[in-house]
C-alpha positions in Angstrom: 0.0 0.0 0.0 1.1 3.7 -1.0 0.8 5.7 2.3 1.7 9.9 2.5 2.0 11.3 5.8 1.5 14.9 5.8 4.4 15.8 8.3 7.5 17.9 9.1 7.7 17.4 13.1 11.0 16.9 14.1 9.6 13.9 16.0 6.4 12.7 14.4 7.5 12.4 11.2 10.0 9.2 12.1 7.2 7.2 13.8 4.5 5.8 12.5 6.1 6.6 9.0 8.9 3.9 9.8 6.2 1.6 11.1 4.0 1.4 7.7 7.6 1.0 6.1 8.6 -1.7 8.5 5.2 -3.2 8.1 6.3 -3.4 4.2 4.0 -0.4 2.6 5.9 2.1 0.6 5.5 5.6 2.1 6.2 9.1 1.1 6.5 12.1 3.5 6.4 15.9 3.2 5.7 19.1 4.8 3.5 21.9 4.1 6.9 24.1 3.1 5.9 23.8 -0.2 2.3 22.8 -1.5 3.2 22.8 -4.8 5.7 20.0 -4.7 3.2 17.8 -2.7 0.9 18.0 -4.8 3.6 17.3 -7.8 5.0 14.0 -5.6 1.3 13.1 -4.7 0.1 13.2 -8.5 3.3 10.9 -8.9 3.1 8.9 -5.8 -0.8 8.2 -6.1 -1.8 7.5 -2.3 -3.8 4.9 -1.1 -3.8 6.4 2.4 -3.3 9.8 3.7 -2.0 10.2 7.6 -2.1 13.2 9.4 -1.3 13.8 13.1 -1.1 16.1 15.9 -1.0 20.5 15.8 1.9 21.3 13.7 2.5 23.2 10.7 0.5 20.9 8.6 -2.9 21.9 10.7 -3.1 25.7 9.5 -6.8 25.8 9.1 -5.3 26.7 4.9 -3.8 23.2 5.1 -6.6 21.5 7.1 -8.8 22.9 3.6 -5.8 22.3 1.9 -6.1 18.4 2.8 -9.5 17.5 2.3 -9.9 19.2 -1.4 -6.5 16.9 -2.2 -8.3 13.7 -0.4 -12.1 14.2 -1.0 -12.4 14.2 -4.9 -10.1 11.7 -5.5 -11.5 8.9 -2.4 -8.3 8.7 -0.8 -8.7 7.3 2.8 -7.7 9.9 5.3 -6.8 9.6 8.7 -6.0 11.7 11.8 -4.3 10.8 14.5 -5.3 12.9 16.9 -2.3 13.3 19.8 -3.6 16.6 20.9 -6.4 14.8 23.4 -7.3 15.6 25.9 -5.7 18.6 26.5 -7.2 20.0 23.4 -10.2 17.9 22.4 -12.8 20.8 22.2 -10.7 23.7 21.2 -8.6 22.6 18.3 -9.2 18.9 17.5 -13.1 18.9 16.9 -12.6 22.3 14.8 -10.1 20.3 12.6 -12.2 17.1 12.1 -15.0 19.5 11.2 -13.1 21.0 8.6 -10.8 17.7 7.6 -13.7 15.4 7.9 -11.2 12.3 8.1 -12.9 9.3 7.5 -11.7 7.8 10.9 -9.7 9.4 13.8 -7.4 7.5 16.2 -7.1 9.1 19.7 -4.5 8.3 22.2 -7.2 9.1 25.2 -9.3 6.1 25.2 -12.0 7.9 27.4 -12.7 10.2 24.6 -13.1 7.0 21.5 -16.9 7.0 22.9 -17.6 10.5 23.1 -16.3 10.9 19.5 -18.1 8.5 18.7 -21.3 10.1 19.5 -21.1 12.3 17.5 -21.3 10.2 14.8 -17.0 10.3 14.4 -15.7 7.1 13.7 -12.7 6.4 16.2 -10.7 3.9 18.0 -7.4 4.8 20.8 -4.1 4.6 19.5 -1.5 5.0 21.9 2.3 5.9 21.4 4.7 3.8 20.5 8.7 3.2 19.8 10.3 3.3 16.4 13.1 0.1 16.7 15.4 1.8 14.4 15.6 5.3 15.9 14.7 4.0 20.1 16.7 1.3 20.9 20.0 0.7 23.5 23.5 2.2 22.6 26.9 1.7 24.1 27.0 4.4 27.1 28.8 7.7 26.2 30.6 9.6 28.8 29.5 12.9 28.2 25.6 11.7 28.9 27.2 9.7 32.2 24.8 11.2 34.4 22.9 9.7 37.8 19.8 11.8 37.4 18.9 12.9 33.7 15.3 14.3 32.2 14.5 14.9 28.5 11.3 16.5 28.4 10.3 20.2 27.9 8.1 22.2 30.9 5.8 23.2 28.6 5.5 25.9 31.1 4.0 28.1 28.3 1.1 26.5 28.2 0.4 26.0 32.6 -1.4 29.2 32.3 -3.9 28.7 29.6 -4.3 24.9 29.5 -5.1 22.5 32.1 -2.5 19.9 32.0 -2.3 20.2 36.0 -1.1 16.5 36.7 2.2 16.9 35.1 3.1 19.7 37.8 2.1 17.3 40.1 4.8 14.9 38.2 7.5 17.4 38.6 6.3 18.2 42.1 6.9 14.1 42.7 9.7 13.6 40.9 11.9 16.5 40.3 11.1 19.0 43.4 12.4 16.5 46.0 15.8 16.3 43.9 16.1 20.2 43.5 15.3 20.4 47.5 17.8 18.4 48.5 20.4 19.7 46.2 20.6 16.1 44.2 21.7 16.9 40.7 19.8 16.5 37.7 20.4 17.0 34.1 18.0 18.4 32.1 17.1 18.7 28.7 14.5 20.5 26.8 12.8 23.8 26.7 11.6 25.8 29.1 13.0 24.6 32.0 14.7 28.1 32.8 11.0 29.3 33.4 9.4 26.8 35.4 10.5 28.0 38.9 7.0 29.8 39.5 5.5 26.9 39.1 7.1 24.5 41.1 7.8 27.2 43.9 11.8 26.1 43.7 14.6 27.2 41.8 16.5 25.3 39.3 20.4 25.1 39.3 21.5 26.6 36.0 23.9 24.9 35.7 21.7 21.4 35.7 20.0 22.9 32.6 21.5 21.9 28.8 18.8 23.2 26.8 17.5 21.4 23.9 18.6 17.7 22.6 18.1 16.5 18.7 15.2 13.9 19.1 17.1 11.5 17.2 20.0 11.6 19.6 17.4 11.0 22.6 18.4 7.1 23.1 22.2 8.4 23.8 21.0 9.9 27.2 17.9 7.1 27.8 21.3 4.4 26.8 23.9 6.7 29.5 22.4 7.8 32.0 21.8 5.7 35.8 18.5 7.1 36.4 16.1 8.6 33.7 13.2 10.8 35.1 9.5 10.4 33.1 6.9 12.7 33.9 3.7 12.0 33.1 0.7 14.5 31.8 -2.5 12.4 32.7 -3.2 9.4 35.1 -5.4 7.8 32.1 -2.5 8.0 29.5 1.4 7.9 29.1 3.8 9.8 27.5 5.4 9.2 24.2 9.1 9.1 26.2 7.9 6.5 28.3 8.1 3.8 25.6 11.2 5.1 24.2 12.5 5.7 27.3 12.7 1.9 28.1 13.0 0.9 24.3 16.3 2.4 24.7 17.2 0.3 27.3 16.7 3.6 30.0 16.3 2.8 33.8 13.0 4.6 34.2 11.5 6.6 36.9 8.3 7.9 36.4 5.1 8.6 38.4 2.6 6.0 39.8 -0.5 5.9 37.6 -3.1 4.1 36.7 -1.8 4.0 32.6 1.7 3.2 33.7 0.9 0.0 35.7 -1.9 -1.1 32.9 1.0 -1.5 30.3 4.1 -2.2 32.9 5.0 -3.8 36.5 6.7 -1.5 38.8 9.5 -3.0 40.4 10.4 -5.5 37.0 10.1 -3.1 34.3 10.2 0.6 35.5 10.3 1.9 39.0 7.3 4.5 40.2 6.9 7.2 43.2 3.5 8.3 44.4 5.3 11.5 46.8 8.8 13.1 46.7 9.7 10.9 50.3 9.6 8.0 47.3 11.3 9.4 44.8 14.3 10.6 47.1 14.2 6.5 49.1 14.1 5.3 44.6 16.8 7.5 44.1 19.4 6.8 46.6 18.5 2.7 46.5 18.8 2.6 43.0 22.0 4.6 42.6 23.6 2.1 44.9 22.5 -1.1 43.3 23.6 -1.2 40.6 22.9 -4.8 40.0 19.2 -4.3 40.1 18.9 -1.3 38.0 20.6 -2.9 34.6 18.3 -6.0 35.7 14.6 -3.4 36.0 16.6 -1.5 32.6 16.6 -5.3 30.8 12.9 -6.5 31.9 12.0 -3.2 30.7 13.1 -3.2 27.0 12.0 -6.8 27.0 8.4 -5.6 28.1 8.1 -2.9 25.5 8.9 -5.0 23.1 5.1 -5.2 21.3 4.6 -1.8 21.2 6.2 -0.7 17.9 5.0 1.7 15.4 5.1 -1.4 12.6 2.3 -3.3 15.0 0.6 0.4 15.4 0.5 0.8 11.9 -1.0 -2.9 11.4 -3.4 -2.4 13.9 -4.3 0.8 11.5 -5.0 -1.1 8.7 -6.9 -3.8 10.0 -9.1 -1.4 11.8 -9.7 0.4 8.5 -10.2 -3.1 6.9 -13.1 -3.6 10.0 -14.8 -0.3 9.0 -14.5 -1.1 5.3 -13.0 2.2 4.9 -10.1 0.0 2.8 -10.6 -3.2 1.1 -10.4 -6.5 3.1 -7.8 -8.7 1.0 
């Protein structure tokens, strides 16, 4: 199957991409840079199946129109994968599916599959995944040797407008206890030399590095003793939590419901419900070292279904379901 995804996110575009490639579909993906050329490839390429994800460049409410005159006229299947929920369910994702009219949506909040449903949107959840040739373990390098990393951005611009309270209480677990007590983290991503008013602490500067290239994410996840995952919701994890322990990462992250649905605490991944936790997690598993390559191991092993090849199959066969493609 010919598949275009409609992408230019740093991230994004490397995922489920790779797993319709893996999955053995030939797939073409561009921007909205230039319009013309797309439309030049796409007359070339002849789709089968149009992707489209997320609030990026591609989602100008011009390319949202843009999308569904390509798609419409000619009856090329198009689907959004919509990774915007639930933050953003009523305020930007609804608008776009009104003017996309996609002829299924996927929706990593699995709550929200039934309310989209009544209103007459075909849906299903799709959660994140890892991409095996970009997330996966690397020889440790000393310049990423660190106890304590993060990669993750505050997203402190948004704390004001947008209620994505939960992941305060994240850093307020997992991060705030460290800071307090002087125990050093490194952390990458933006924002972070903003997020003192939130968390009521200050940040070393010096602990801060500032952005990371995605693709060079698994060299920390691979180095580091202890990696830090926040979480945004109790009903969902983040993308970094799969890559995280795809890369072989020791992972810390925050006691949820989602988290101990898809891993065991203790084998796989270790989780703090309160910053007494978190500092008791911290000093054990700096110690024991032993146990942490042992919980780093289990972990990779239990992420193993959870590629974007079996997302991008489950895709398909969903679509096959619905009759939205042809059942072969």
């Amino acid at each position: 199957m010919r598949v275009f995804c409609f992408d230019s996110n740093d991230a994004m575009m490397h995922l489920l991409s790779n797993g319709f490639r893996d999955a053995g579909h030939e797939v073409l993906v561009m921007g909205a840079d230039n319009l013309d050329a797309v439309v030049n490839s796409l007359e070339l390429f002849k789709p089968e199946l149009v992707i489209t994800n997320g609030w990026g460049l591609e989602q100008t409410v011009e390319n949202q129109i843009w999308i569904k005159n390509y798609v419409k006229p000619r009856n090329i299947p198009h689907v959004y994968w919509s990774i915007e929920d639930p933050s953003f369910t009523s305020t930007f994702v609804l608008p776009l599916i009104q003017r996309t009219e996609p002829d299924y949506v996927f929706t990593l909040t699995a709550p929200i599959v039934d309310y989209y449903r009544s209103l007459g949107i075909k849906a299903a959840h799709l959660d994140w995944g890892y991409q095996p040739s970009i997330h996966h373990p690397v020889p440790p390098i000393p310049e990423y040797n660190f106890n304590i990393a993060l990669v993750a951005n505050s997203y402190e611009w948004v704390f004001d407008t947008w209620n994505i309270d939960y992941r305060i209480e994240s850093m307020k677990q997992l991060i705030c206890p460290l800071i307090e007590n002087n125990v050093r983290i490194d952390i990458f991503g933006k924002g972070w030399e903003k997020i003192n008013p939130y968390i009521d602490m200050e940040i070393n500067p010096d602990w801060i590095h500032g952005t990371v290239p995605y693709l060079d994410c698994k060299k920390i996840y691979s180095s580091a003793k202890i990696v830090i995952g926040l979480q945004n919701f109790t009903t969902q994890v983040t993308q970094r939590t799969y890559e995280i322990l795809a890369a072989g990462g020791f992972l810390l992250t925050s006691d949820t419901p989602a988290v101990r649905q898809l891993f065991l605490p203790g084998r796989d991944l270790v989780v703090s419900s309160s910053p007494y936790e978190t500092l008791n997690l911290v000093h054990y598993y700096l110690q024991n070292e032993w146990e942490r390559k042992q919980i780093s191991s289990l972990g990779t092993a239990a992420v193993q279904p959870h590629t974007y090849k079996a997302r991008a199959e489950y895709i398909l066969n969903v679509l096959k379901a619905e009759g939205i493609l042809p059942a072969l």
